[in-house]
C-alpha positions as CSV (number, residue, x, y, z in Angstrom):
1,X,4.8,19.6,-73.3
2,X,7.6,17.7,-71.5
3,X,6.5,14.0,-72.2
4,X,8.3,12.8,-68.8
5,X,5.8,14.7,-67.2
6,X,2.6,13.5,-68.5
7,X,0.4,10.2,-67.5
8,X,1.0,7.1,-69.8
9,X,-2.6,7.8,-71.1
10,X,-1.8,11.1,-72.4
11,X,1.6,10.5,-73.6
12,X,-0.2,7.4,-75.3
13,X,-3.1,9.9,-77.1
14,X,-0.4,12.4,-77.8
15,X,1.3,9.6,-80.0
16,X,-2.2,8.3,-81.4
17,X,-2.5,11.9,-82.5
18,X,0.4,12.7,-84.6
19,X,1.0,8.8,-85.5
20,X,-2.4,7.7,-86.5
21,X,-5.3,10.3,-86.4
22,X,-4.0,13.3,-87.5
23,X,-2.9,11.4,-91.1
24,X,-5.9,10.2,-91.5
25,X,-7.9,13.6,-90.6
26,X,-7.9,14.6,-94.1
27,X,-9.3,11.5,-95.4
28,X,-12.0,11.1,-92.4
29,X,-13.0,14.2,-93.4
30,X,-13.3,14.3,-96.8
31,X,-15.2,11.1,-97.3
32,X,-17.0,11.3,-94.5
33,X,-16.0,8.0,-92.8
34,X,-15.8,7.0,-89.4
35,X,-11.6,7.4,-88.4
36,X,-11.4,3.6,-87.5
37,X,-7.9,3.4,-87.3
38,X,-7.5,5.7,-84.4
39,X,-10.1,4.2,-82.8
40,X,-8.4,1.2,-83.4
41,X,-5.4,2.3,-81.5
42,X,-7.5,3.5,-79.2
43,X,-8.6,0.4,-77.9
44,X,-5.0,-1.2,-78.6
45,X,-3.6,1.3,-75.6
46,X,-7.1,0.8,-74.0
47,X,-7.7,4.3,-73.8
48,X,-11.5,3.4,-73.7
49,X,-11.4,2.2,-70.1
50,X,-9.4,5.3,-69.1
51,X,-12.3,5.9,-66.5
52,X,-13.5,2.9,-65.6
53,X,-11.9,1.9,-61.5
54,X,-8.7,0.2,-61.5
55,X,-10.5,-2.9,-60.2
56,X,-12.7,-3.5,-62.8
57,X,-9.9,-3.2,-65.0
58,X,-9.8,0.2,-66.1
59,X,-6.8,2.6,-65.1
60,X,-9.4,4.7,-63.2
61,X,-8.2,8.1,-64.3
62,X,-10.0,11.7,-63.0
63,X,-12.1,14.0,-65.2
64,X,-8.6,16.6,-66.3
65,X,-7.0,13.7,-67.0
66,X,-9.9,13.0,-69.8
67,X,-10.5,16.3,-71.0
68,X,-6.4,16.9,-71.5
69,X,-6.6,13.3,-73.9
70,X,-9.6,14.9,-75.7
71,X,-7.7,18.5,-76.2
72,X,-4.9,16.5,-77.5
73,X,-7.1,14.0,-80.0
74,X,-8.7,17.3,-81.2
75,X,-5.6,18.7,-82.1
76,X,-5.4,16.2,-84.8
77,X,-8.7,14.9,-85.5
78,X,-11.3,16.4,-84.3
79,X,-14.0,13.5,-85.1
80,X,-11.6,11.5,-82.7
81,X,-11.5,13.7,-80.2
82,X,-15.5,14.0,-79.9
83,X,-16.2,9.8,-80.7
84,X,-13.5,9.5,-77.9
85,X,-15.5,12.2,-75.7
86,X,-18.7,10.8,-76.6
87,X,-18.0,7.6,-75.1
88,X,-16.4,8.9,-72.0
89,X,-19.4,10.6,-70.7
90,X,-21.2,7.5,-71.1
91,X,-19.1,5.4,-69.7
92,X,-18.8,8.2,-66.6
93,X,-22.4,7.2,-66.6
94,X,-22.1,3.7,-65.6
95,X,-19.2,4.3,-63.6
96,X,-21.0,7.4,-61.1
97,X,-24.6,5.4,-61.0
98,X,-24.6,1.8,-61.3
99,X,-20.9,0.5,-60.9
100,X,-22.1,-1.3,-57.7
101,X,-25.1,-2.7,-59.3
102,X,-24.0,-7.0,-60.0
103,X,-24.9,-6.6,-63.8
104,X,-23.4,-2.9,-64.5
105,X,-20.1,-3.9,-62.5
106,X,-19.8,-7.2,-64.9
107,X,-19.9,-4.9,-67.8
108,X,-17.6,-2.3,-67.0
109,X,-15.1,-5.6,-66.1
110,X,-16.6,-6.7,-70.1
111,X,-15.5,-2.9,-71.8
112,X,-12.4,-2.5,-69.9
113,X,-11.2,-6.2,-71.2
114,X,-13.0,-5.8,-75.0
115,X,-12.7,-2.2,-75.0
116,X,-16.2,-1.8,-76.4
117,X,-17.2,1.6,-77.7
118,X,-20.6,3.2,-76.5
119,X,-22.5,5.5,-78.1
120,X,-25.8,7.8,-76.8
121,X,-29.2,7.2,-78.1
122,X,-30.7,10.8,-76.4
123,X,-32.2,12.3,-79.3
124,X,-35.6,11.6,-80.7
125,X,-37.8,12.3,-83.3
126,X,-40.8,14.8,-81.8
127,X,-38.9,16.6,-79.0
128,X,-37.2,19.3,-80.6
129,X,-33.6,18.2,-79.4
130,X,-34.7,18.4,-75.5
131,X,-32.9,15.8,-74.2
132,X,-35.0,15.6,-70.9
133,X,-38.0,14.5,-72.7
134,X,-38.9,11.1,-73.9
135,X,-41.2,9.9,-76.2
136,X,-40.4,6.2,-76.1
137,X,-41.2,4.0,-73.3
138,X,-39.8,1.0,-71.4
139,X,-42.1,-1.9,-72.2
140,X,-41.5,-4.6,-69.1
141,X,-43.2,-8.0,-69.1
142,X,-42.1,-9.1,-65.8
143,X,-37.9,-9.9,-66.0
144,X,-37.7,-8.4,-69.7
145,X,-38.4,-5.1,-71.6
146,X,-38.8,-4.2,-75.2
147,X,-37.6,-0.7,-76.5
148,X,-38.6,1.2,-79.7
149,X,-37.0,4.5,-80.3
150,X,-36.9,6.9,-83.4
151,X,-33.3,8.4,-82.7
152,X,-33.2,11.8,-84.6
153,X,-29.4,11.3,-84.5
154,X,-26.9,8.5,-83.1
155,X,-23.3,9.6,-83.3
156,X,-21.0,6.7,-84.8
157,X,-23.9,4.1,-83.8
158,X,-23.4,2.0,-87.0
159,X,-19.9,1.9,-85.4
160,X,-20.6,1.4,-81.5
161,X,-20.7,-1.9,-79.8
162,X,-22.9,-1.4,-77.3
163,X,-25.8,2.0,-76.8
164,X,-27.0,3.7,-73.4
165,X,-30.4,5.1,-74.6
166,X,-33.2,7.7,-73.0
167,X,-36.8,6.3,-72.7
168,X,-39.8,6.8,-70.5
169,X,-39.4,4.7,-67.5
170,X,-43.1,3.3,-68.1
171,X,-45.9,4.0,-70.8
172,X,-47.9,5.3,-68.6
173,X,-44.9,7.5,-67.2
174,X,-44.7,11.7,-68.2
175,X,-42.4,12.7,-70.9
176,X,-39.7,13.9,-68.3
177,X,-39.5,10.7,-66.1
178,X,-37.0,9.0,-67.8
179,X,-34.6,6.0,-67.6
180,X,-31.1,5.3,-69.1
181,X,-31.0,1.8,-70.7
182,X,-27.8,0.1,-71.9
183,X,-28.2,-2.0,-74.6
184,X,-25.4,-4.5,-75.8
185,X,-24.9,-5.3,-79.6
186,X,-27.2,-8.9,-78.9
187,X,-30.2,-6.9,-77.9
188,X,-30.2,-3.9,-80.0
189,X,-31.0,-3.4,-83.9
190,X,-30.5,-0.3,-85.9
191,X,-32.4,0.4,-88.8
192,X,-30.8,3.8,-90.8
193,X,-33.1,6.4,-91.9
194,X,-31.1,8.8,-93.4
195,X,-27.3,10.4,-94.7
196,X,-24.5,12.4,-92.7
197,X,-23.5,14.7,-95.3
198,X,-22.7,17.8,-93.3
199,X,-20.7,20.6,-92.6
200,X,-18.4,19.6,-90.5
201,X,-17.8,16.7,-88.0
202,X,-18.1,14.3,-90.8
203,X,-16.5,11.5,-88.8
204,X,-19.0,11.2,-86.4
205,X,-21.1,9.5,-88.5
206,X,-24.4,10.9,-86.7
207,X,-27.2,9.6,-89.2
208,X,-31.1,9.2,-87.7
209,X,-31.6,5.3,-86.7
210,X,-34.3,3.3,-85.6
211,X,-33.9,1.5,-83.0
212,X,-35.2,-1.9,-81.9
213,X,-34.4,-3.4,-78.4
214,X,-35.3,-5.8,-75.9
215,X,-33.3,-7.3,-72.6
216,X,-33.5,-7.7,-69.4
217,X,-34.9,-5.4,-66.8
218,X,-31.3,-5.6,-65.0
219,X,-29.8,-3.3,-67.7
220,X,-32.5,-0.9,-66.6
221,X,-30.2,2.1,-64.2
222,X,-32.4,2.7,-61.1
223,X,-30.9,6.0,-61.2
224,X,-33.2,8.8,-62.2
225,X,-32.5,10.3,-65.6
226,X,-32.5,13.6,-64.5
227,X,-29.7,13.4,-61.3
228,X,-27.8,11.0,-64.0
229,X,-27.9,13.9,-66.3
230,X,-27.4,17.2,-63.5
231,X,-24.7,15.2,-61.7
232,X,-22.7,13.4,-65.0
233,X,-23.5,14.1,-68.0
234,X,-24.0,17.4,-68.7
235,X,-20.8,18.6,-66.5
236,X,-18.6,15.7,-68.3
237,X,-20.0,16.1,-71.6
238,X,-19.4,20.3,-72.1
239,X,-16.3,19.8,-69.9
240,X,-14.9,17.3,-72.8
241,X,-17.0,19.0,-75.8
242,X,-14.7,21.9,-74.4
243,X,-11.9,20.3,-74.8
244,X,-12.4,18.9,-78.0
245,X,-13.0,22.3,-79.3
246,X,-9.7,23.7,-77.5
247,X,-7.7,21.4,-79.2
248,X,-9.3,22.5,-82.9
249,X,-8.8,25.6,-81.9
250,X,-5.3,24.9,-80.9
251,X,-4.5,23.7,-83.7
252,X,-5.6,26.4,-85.8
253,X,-3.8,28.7,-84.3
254,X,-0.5,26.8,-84.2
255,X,-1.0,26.7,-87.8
256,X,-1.5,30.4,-87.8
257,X,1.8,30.9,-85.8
258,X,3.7,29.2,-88.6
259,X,2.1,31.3,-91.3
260,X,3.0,34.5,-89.7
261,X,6.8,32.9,-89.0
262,X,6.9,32.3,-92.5
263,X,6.4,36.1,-93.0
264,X,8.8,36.8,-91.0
265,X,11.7,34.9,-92.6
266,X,10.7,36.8,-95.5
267,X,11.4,39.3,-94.6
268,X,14.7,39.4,-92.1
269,X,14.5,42.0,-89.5
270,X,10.4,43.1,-89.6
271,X,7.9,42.1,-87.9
272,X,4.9,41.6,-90.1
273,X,1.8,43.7,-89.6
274,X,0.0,40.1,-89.1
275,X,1.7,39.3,-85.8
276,X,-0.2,41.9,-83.7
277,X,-3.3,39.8,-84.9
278,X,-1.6,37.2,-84.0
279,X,-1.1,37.9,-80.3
280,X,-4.7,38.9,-80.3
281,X,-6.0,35.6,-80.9
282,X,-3.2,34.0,-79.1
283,X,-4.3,35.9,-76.1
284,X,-8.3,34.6,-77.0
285,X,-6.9,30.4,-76.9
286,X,-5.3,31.5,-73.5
287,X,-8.8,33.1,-71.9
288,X,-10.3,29.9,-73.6
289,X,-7.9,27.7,-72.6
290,X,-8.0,28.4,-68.9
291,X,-11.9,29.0,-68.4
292,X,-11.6,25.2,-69.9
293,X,-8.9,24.1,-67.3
294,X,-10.6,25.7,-64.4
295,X,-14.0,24.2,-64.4
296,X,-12.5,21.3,-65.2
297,X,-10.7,21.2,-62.3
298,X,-13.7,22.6,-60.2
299,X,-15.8,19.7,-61.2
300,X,-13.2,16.9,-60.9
301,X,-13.4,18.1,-57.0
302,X,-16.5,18.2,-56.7
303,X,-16.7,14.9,-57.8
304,X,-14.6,13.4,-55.6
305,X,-16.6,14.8,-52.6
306,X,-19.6,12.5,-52.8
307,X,-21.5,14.3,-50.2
308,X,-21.3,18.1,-50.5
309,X,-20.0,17.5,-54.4
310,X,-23.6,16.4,-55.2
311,X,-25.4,19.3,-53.5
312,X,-23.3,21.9,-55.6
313,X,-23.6,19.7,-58.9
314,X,-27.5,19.6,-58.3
315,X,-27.5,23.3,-58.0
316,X,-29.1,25.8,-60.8
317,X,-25.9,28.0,-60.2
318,X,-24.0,25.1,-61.1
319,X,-25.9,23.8,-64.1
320,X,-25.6,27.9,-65.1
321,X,-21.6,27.6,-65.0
322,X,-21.7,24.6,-67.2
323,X,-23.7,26.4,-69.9
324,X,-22.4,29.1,-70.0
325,X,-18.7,27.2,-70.6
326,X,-20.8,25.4,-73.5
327,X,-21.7,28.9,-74.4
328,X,-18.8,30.3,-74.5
329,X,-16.5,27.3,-75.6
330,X,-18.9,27.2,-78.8
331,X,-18.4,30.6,-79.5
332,X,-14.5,30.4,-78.7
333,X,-13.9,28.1,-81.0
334,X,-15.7,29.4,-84.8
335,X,-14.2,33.0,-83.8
336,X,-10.9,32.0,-82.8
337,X,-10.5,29.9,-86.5
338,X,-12.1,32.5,-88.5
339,X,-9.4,35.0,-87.0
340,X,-7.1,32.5,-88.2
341,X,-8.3,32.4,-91.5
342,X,-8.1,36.2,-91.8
343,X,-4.4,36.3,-90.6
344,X,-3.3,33.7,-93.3
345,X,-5.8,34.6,-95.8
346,X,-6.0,33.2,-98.8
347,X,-3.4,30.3,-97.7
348,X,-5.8,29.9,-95.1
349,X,-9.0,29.6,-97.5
350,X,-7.6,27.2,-99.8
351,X,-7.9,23.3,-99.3
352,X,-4.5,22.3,-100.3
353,X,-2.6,24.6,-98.3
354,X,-0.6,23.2,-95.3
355,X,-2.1,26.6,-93.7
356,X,-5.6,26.0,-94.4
357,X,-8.2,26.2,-91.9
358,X,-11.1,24.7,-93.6
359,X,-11.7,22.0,-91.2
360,X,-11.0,23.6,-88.4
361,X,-13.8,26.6,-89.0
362,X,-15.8,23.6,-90.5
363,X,-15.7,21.3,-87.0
364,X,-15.4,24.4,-85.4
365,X,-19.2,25.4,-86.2
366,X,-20.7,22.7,-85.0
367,X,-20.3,23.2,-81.5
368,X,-22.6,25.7,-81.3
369,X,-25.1,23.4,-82.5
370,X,-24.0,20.2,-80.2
371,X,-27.4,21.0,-78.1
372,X,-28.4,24.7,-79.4
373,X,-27.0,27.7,-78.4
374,X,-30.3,29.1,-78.3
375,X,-32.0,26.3,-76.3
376,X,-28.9,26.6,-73.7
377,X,-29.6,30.5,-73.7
378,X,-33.4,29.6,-73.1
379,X,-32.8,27.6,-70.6
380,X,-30.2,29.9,-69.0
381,X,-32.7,33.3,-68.9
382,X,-35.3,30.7,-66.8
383,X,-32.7,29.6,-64.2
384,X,-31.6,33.4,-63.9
385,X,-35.1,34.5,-62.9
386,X,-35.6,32.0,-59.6
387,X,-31.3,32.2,-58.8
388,X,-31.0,33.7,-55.5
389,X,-28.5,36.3,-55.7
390,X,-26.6,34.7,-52.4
């Protein structure tokens, strides 16, 4: 990429990548630690507020420009990449529902000056991972609210400053009508319930918490849940998952490209039988690459369009695209590192190789379990039934 090209915020992740995260990969990865140094230079080139307006003090950047940083991050750590992706959709939250709000606007001014790191509190004990159902309710007494919520998961929450969290707007309320709540560190407790000794993604640091919250009813969004979730994010969060996953997959097969050079310089003047699988899987990251690209565009117009743009985000036609690119981004990603690990073979398969692709096949699985696969394809076979065909 031709750096005199590219935005100060991606030249700036581009050198957090290869300066800061990817060293540290390994290490994040093996002990299962939260990658706090590139979050730390996160924040030091206040890539944080990339998406808050310019005046509130972010640098107001667009959706590709997002998803390009997190393609890049996940070229080199993936568990930066997807804490760095993570907050973005909840800070796209803020920013697309309540930045005119008085006490939402003072607290995008508070992240883009602190650069304080969000995390989501959208899972919950007893709803089978639906994350537009509630059990947990809002508790007002007049200008305050208490919260209790038995999170299931919160990515890096030990590690965030501040939470947006899912609840049911009322007690009395159905499981489905459902407010976002942001909580800042004062008002929020954590208690941990359990390990993050997984697969893959071990930087995320995505143990089960409960939670413990009051505040005032100001930090309550008057948007509905579900247009906050049709409208931002779903679209932003499998538009950067995506990207995230690109980059891994990226980088896997960059890795693959010098294996099969290697070969080559072997052996002067052949071309080694692993280059044609090479340019198969090659040809795969393109397809992936520019499905990835092209709804990301799509949606960044759309949401610029503030009238028509949130007719067609509301859509089931629209909500179908964005699944299936979670679909198929998921499923990109595993085969296209597996491939990779075939091509290089046992170079590939061992952990001390500079060829190995453990963590990439690793963080590479887990997408298809970042909301399920199945649930998505659930979901997908009920819209197709009532989609009219025009």
């Amino acid at each position: 990429m031709n750096t005199s090209a590219i935005s100060p915020l991606v030249a700036a992740a581009q050198s957090i990548g290869s300066k800061v995260a990817g060293p540290a990969s390994g290490a994040v990865d093996r002990e299962s630690r939260f990658p706090k140094e590139a979050l730390d230079a996160l924040k030091e080139a206040r890539l944080l507020s990339a998406f808050v307006p310019r005046d509130l003090g972010g640098a107001g950047c667009g959706m590709r420009e997002l998803a390009q940083i997190c393609e890049i991050l996940g070229q080199h750590c993936s568990a930066t990449a997807m804490v760095f992706a993570m907050h973005q959709i909840q800070v796209a939250c803020l920013v697309r529902h309540s930045q005119t709000a008085p006490y939402f606007r003072e607290y995008l001014k508070k992240l883009a000056a602190n650069q304080n790191l969000i995390a989501s509190v959208t899972s919950e004990v007893g709803i089978g991972g639906d994350m537009r159902s509630s059990k947990c309710a809002v508790q007002s007494n007049g200008a305050r609210f208490e919260l209790e919520k038995d999170a299931s998961t919160i990515s890096y929450g030990a590690h965030a400053d501040d939470l947006l969290v899912t609840a049911r707007r009322n007690p009395e309320a159905p499981a489905n009508d459902q407010a976002l709540v942001l909580l800042q560190k004062a008002d929020f407790t954590l208690e941990c319930r359990g390990a993050w000794d997984t697969l893959g993604m071990r930087g995320t640091c995505s143990p089960p918490f409960l939670l413990r919250a009051s505040g005032g009813v100001e930090q309550i969004m008057e948007t509905p849940f579900g247009d906050i979730a049709s409208q931002t994010m779903v679209p932003f969060s499998h538009i950067l998952w995506a990207n995230c996953w690109l980059g891994i997959a990226t980088a896997a097969v960059v890795k693959t490209r010098a294996f099969v050079r290697s070969q080559a310089r072997a052996k002067p003047g052949t071309t080694p039988p692993s280059a044609m699988r090479l340019a198969e899987v090659a040809s795969m990251l393109q397809s992936f690459r520019a499905n990835v690209h092209d709804l990301a565009s799509e949606c960044e117009a759309l949401m610029s369009s503030p009238d028509a743009g949130v007719d067609v985000l509301s859509t089931i036609a629209f909500a179908l695209r964005m699944n299936n690119l979670k679909l198929a981004g998921s499923q990109a990603v595993a085969d296209i590192a597996q491939r990779c690990l075939m091509i290089c073979g046992i170079m590939g398969y061992k952990n001390d190789s500079k060829y190995s692709m453990g963590q990439h096949l690793r963080d590479g699985l887990s997408a298809a379990l970042m909301v399920s696969n199945d649930r998505i394809c659930a979901t997908n076979g009920s819209m197709l039934l009532v989609l009219k065909d025009d």
